[in-house]
C-alpha positions as CSV (number, residue, x, y, z in Angstrom):
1,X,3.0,23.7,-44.2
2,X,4.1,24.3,-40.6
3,X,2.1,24.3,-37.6
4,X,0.5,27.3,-36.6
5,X,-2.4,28.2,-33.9
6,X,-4.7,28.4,-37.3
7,X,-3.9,24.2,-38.0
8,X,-7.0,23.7,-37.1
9,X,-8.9,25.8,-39.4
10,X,-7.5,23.3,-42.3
11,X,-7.7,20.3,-40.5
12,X,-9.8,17.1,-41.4
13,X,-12.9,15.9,-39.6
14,X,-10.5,12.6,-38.9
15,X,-7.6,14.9,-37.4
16,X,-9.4,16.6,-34.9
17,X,-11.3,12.8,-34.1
18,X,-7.8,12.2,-33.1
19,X,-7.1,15.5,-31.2
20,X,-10.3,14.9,-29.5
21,X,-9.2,11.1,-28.7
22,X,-5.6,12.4,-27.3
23,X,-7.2,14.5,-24.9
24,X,-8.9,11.5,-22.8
25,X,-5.9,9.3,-23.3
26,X,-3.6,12.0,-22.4
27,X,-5.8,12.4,-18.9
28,X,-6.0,9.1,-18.1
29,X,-2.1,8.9,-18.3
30,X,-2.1,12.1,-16.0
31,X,-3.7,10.4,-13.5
32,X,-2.2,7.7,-13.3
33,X,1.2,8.7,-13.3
34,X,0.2,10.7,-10.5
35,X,-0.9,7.5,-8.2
36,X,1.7,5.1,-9.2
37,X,4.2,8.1,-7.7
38,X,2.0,8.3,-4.4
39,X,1.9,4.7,-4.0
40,X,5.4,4.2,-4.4
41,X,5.8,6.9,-2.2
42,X,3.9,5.3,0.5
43,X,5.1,1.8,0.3
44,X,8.5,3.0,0.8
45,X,8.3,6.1,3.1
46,X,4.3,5.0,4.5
47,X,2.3,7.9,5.5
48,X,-0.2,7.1,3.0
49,X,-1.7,10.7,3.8
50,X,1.4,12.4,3.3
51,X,2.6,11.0,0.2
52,X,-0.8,11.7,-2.0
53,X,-1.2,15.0,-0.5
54,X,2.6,16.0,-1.2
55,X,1.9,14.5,-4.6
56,X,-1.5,16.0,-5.8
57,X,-0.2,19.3,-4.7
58,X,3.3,19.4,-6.2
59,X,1.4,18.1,-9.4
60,X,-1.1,20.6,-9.3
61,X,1.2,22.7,-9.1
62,X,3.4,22.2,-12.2
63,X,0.1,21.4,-14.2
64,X,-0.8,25.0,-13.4
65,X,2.6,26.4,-14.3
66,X,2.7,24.1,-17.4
67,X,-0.6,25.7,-18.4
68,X,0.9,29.3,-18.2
69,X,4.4,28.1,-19.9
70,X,2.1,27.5,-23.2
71,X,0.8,31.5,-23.4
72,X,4.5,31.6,-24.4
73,X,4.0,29.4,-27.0
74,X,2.5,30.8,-30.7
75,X,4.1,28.6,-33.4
76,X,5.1,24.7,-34.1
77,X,2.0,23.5,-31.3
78,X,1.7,20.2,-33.3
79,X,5.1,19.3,-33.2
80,X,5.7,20.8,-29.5
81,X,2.7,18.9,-28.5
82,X,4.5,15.5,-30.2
83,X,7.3,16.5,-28.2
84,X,6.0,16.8,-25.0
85,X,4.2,13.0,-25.4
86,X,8.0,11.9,-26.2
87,X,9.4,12.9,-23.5
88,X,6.5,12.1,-21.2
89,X,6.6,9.3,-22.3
90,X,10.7,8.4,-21.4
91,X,10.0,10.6,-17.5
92,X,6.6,8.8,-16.7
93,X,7.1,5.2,-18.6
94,X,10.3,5.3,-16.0
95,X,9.0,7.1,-12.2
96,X,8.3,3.4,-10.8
97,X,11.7,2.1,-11.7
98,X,13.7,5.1,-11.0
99,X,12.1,5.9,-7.7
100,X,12.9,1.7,-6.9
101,X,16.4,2.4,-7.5
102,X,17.3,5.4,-6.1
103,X,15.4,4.4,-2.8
104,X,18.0,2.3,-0.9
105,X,20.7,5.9,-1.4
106,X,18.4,7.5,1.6
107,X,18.5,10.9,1.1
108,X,17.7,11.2,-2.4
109,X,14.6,9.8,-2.5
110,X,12.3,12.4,-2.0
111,X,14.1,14.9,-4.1
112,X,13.8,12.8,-7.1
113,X,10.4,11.9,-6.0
114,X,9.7,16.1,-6.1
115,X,11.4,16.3,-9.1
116,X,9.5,13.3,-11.1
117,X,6.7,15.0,-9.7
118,X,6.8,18.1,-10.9
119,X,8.4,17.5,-14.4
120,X,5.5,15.2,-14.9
121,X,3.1,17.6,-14.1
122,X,4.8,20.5,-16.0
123,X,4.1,18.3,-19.5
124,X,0.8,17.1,-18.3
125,X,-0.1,20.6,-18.1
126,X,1.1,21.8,-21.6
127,X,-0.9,18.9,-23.3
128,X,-4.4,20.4,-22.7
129,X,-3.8,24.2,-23.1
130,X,-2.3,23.0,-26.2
131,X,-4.7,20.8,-28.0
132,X,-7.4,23.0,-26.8
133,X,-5.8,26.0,-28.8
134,X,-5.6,23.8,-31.8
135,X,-8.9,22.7,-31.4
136,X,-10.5,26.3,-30.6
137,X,-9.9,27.4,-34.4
138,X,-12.2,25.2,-35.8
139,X,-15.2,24.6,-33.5
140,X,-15.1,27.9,-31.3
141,X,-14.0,28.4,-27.9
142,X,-16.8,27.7,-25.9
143,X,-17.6,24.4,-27.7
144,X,-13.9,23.6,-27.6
145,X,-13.6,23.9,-24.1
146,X,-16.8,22.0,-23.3
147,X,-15.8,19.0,-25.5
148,X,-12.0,19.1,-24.0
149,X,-12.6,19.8,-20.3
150,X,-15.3,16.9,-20.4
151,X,-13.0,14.5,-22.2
152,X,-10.5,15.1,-19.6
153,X,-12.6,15.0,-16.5
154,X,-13.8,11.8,-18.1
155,X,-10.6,10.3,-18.6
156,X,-9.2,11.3,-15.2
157,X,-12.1,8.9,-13.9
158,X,-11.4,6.6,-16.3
159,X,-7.3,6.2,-14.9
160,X,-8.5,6.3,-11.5
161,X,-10.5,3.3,-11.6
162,X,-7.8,1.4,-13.9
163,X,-5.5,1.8,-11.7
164,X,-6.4,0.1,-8.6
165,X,-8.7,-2.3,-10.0
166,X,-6.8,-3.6,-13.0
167,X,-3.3,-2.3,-13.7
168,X,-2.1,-2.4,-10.3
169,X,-3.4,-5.6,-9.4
170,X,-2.6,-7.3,-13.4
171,X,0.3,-5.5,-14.3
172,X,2.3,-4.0,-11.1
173,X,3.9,-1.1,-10.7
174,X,6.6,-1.5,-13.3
175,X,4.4,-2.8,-16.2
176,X,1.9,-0.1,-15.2
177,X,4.1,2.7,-15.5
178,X,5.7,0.9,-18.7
179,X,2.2,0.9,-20.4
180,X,1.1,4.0,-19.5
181,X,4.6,5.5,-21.2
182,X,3.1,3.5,-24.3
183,X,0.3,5.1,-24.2
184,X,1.9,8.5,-24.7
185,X,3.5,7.3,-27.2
186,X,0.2,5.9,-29.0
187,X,-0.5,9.6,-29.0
188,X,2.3,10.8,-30.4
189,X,2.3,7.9,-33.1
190,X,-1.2,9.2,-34.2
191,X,-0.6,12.6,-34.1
192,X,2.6,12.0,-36.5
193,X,0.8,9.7,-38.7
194,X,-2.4,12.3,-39.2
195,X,-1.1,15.3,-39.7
196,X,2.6,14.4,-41.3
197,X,1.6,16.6,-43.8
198,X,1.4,19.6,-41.6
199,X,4.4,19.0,-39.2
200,X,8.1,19.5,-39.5
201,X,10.7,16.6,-39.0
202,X,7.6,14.0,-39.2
203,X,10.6,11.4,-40.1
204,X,12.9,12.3,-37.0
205,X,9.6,12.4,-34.8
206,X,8.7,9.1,-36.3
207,X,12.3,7.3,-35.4
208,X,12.4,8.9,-32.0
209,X,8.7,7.0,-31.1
210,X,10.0,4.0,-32.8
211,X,13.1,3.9,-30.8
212,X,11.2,4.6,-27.3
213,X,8.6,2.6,-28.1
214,X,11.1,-0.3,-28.2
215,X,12.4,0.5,-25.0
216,X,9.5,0.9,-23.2
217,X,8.4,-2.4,-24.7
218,X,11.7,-4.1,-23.7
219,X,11.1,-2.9,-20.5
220,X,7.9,-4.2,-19.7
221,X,9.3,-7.3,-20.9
222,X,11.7,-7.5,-18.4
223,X,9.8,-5.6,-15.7
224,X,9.9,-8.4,-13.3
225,X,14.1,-8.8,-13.4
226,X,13.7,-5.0,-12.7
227,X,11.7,-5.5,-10.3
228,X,13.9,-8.4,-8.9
229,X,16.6,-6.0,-9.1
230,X,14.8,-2.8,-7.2
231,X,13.2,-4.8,-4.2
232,X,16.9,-6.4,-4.1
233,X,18.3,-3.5,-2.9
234,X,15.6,-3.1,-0.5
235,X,16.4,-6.4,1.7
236,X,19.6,-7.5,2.5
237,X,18.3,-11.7,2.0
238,X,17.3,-12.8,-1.1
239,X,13.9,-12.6,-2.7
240,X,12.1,-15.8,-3.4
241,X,8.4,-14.3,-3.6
242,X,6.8,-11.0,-4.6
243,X,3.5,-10.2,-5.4
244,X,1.4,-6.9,-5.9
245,X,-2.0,-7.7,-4.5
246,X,-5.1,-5.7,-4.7
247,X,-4.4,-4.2,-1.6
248,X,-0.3,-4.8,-0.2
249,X,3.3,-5.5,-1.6
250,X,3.8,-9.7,-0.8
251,X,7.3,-10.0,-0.9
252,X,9.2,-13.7,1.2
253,X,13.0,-13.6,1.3
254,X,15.1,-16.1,2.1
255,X,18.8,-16.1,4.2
256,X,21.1,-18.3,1.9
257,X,22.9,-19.5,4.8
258,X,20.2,-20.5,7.4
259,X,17.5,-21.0,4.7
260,X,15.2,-19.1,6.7
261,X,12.3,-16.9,5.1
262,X,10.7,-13.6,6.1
263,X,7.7,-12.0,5.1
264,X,7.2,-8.3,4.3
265,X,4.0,-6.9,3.8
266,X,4.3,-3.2,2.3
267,X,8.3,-3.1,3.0
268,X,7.0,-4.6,7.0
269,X,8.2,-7.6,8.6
270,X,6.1,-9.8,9.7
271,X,7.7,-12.6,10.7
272,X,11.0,-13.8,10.5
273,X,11.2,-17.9,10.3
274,X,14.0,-18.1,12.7
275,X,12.1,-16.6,16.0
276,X,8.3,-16.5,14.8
277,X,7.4,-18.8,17.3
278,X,8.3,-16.4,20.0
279,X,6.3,-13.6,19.0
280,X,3.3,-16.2,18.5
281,X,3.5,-18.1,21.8
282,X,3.4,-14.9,23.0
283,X,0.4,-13.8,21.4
284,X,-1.9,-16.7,21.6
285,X,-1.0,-19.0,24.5
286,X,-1.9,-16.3,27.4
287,X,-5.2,-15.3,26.3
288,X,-5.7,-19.7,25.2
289,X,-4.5,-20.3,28.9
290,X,-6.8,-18.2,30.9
291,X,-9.3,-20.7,32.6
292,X,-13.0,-20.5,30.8
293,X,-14.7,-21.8,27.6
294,X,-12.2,-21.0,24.2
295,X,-14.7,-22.5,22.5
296,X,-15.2,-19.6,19.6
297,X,-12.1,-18.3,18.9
298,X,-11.7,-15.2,16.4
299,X,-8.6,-14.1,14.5
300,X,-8.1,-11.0,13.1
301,X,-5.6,-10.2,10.7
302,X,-2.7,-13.4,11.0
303,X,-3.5,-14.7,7.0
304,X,0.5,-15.7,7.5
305,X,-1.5,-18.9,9.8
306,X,0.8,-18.8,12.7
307,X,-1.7,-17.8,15.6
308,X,-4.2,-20.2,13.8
309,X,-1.3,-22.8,14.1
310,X,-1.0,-22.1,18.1
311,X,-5.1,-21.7,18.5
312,X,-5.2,-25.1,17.2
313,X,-3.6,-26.5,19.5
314,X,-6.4,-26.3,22.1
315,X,-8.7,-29.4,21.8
316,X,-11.7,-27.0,23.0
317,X,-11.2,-24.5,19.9
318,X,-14.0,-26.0,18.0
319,X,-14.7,-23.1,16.1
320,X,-11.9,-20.0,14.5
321,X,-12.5,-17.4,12.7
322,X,-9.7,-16.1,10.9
323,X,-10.6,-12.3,9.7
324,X,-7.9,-10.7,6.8
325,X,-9.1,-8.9,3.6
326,X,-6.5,-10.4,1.4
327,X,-7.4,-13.6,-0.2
328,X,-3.9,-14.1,-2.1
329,X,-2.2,-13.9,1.4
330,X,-4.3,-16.3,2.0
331,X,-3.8,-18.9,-0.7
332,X,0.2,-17.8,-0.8
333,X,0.6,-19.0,3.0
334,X,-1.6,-22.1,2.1
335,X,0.4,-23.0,-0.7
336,X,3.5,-21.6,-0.7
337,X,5.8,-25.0,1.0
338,X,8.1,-22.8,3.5
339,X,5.0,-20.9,4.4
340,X,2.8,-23.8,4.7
341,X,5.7,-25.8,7.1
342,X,6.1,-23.3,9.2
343,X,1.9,-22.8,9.8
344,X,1.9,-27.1,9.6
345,X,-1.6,-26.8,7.1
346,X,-3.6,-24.4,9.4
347,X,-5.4,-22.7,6.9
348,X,-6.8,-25.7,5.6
349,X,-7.6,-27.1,8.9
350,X,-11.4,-28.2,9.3
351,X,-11.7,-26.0,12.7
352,X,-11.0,-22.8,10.5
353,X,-13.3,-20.7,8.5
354,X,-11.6,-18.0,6.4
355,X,-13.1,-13.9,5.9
356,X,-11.4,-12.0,3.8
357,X,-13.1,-8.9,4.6
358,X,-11.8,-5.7,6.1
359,X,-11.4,-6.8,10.3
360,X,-13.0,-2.9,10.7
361,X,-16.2,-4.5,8.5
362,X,-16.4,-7.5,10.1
363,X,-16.2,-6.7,13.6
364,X,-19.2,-4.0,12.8
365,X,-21.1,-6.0,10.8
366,X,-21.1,-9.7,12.5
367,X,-23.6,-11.3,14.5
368,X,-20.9,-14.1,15.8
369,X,-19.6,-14.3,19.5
370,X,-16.7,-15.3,20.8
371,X,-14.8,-16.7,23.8
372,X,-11.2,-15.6,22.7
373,X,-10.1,-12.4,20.8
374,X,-6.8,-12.5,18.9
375,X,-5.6,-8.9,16.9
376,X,-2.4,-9.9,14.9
377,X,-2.7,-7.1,13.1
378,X,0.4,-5.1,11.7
379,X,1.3,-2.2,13.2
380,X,-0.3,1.3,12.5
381,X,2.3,2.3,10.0
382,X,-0.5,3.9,8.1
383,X,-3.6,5.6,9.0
384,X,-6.2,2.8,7.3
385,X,-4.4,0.7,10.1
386,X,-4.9,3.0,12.7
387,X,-8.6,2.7,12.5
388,X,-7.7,-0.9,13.8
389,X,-6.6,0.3,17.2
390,X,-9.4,3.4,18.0
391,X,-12.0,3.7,20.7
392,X,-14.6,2.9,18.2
393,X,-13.1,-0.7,17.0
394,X,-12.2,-1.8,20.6
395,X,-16.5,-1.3,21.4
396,X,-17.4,-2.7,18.4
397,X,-15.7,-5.8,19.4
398,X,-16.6,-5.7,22.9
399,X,-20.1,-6.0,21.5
400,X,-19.2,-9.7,20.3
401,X,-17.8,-10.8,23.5
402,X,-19.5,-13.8,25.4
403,X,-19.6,-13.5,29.7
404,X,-16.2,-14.6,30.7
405,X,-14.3,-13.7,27.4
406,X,-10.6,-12.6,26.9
407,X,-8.9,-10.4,24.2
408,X,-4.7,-9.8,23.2
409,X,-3.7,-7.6,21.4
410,X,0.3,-7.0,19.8
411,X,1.1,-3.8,21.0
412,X,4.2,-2.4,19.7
413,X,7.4,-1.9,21.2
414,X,7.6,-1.1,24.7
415,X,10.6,1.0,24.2
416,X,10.7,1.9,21.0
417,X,7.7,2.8,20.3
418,X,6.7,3.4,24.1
419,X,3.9,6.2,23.1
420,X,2.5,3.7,20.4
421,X,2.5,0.7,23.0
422,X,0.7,3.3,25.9
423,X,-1.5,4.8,23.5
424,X,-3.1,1.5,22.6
425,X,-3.1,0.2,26.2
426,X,-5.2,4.1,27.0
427,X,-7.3,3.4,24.2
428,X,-8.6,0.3,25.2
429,X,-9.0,1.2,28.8
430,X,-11.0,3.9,27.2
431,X,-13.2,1.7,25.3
432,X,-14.3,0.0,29.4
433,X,-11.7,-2.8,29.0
434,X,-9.5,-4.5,31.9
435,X,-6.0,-4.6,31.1
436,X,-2.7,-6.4,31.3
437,X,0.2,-5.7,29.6
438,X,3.3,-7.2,29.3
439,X,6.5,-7.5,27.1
440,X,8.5,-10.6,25.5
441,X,11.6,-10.8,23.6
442,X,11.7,-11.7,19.8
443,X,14.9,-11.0,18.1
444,X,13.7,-9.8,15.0
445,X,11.6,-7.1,16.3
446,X,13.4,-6.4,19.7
447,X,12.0,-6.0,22.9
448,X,7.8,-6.9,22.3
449,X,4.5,-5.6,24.0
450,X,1.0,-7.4,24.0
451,X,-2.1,-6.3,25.8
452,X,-4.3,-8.9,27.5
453,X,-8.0,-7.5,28.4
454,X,-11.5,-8.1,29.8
455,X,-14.7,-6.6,30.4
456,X,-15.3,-8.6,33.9
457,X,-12.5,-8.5,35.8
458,X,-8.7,-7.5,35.9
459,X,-6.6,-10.4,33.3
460,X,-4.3,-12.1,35.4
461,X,-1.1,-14.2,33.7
462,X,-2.4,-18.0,33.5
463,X,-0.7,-20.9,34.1
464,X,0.4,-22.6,30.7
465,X,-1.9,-25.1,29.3
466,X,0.4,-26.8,26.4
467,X,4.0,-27.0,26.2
468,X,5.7,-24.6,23.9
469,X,9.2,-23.7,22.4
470,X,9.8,-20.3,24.0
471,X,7.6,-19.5,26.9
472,X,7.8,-20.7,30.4
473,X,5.7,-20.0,33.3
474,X,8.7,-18.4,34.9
475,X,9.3,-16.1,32.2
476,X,5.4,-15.1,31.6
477,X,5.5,-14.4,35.6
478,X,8.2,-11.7,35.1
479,X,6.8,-10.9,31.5
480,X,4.2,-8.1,33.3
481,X,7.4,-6.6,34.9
482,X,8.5,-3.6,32.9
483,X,11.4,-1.2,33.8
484,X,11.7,2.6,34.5
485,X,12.0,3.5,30.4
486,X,9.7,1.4,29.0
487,X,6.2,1.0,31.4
488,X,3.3,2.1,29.9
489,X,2.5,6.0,30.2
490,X,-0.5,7.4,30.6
491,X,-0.8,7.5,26.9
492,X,-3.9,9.6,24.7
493,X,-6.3,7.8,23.5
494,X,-6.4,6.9,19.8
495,X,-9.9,7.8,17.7
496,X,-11.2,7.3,14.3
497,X,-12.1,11.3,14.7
498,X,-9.3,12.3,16.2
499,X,-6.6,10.3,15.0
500,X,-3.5,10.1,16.8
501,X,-1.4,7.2,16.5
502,X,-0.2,7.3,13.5
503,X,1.5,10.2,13.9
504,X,2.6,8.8,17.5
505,X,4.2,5.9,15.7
506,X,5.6,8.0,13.0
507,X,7.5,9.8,15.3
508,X,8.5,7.4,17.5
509,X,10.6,5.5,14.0
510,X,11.9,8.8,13.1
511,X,13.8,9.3,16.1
């Protein structure tokens, strides 16, 4: 017997258990395939906003096109439904490492993200019209499309918890993509098994899931040498670390020759070994010079334990407060023996006393004072990082000030991203702060800024308190010195309603 729209007035009380089944796993694959795109998306390209909205709406899109492609469609659903899984399977099971690989070619990125995209969404969108047809002959339309809209809302909510909570933290975004491919197939497998007496080709259909099912399988085995292979072409050193965590891409290279290592945060550099010390003399020793109590001393962001390394240094530090949300940062740069040489066992150093909570959170939420205000936070590449550099945040933490305190602040590039740098110096003169800016050279990033500030009176340079590596007095003197192209603007000021620096520092690494 072939497969007709009527299959489902003949069809067992266990079949359509199965049809019903295939319409939440089929949703919760939908979804998911749809973040793993965006987040690859933005890790690679950032613009976090962007990416999802670029995605949901291209997906949207073929899923409603998809839907209308099946009013075409009057014979054979069963086995075009099988079909569809199959290949859904191969497209989707594959997105995370194709989009790796075709990243470092430029160009041809987005394209094939586009493409991915929409071919994904063309099948996701024939599954449901489909198995609700079938499923229509034999309980009635409007109990059909109750049972199958519910089971699919459902499962949406289903994927989109999974996916940040367990498979993108537990599996990555190889395995994750790998799985859900098996999952498709685990559809098409039942569907084959349950109604082989009602489908053509059951044995071809059968060999065909067999075959992909050992691919995918093969290649969640050997997702991480993927994975080796795909972030390889993303950094010119070799990689010795990578880790998905909850919330970034961990991944330490190393330069074969110098046997230095770097750390990337989301495809970011954060420090290269060979000139770290620059950017973090530069950071911490002003605002640890200025005359006053540096009694309390609070970090935010710096889980790498470099600015904790310099704070340390100050006999009257008694008390730091190192503020960043991810714990396995944390324990990496404890434990991790290039990492932990560099930092010389900060992190574990009596003095400190670890949050790993949102700096946003903390700073609102905290009854703490300080003397001495460190933000090493990365650089607004995305808008959930922009909130770290808005009027709002800056009078939050002047709240937790005590009389005489100082804050610095990284603030960009002075010339490259000149906008960026002024923006954040406008925003905190906005927020009543006293500022200082001034600019240092660190190889790896180029030509630095920082912002020294204060509620009580205008920041003036100090004189150095400790001897250091890079800085001199000389060079701090002429470090508030900026020329024609790259002083600070007037610059707009940067809100968590009217956000503005992202797109500032979008702009500003386009050109």
């Amino acid at each position: 017997m072939t497969t007709t729209e009527g299959v489902a007035a003949v069809a067992t009380p266990r079949q359509l258990a199965v049809l019903q089944f295939a319409v939440l796993v089929v949703a919760i694959c939908a979804i998911i395939y749809e973040l793993i795109i965006a987040t690859i998306s933005s890790y690679l390209l950032g613009d976090s906003v962007y990416q999802f909205s670029i995605t949901i709406g291209l997906f949207m899109f073929a899923m409603g096109l998809g839907s209308y492609i099946t009013k075409l469609l009057h014979v054979e659903l069963l086995g075009i439904f099988i079909v569809v899984e199959l290949l859904l399977a191969v497209v989707g099971g594959t997105c995370s490492t194709t989009l790796f690989l075709v990243f470092p070619y430029g160009p041809v990125y987005r394209p094939t993200m586009y493409v991915l995209t929409i071919l994904i969404g063309l099948m996701v969108g024939l599954e449901i019209p489909i198995l609700l047809r079938i499923l229509a002959e034999r309980g009635g339309v409007r109990q059909s499309v109750a049972h199958v809209l519910s089971l699919d809302y459902f499962g949406a909510l289903v994927g989109s918890v999974a996916f940040p909570l367990i498979l993108l933290p537990d599996l990555g975004l190889f395995r994750s993509s790998f799985a859900i491919g098996l999952l498709n197939l685990g559809v098409a497998a039942a569907t084959i098994f349950v109604f082989r007496g009602m489908i053509r080709y059951v044995r071809c259909f059968a060999a065909v899931t067999a075959l992909l099912v050992m691919g995918l399988l093969i290649g969640a085995v050997y997702s991480i040498e993927l994975t080796s292979f795909a972030e390889d072409q993303l950094y010119r050193e070799r990689i010795v670390y990578l880790n998905q965590t909850p919330y970034q891409r961990v991944v330490v290279t190393v330069n074969e020759e110098t046997d230095n290592h770097s750390l990337y945060l989301d495809g970011h550099l954060q420090f290269a070994e060979r000139d770290e010390y620059r950017y973090h003399e530069g950071l911490v020793h002003p605002v640890m010079s200025i005359p006053g109590s540096r009694e309390r001393v609070l970090i935010l962001g710096g889980g790498d334990g470099m600015a904790a390394r310099e704070v340390l240094r100050y006999p009257g530090a008694k008390q730091i407060v190192l503020v960043d949300i991810d714990p396995d940062v944390i324990h990496f740069c404890r434990t991790f023996p290039a990492i932990r040489s560099l930092n010389k066992g900060a992190l574990d150093d009596a003095r400190l006393r670890v949050e790993n909570t949102d700096a946003f959170v903390y700073v609102r939420e905290t009854q703490d004072r300080f003397d001495r205000v460190i933000l090493d936070l990365p650089d607004p590449h995305n808008e959930v990082l922009g909130k770290m550099y808005s009027v709002e945040f800056y009078r939050m933490l002047a709240r937790l000030l005590r009389p005489g305190a100082r804050v610095v602040t990284q603030g960009t590039s002075p010339f490259h991203t000149r906008e960026v740098f002024s923006a954040i110096r406008a925003t905190m003169l906005a927020a009543g702060f006293r500022m200082l800016s001034y600019q240092l050279n660190v190889p790896s990033f180029g030509q630095w800024g920082f912002h020294l500030a204060a509620l009580d009176a205008d920041p003036m340079m100090p004189d150095l308190l400790v001897s250091t590596r890079f800085l001199t007095q000389e060079l701090l003197s002429a470090a508030t010195v900026f020329a024609r192209d790259d002083a600070p603007l007037e610059g707009v000021t940067n809100s968590i309603f009217e956000p503005k620096l992202y797109d500032l520092y979008r702009r500003s690494i386009d050109r």
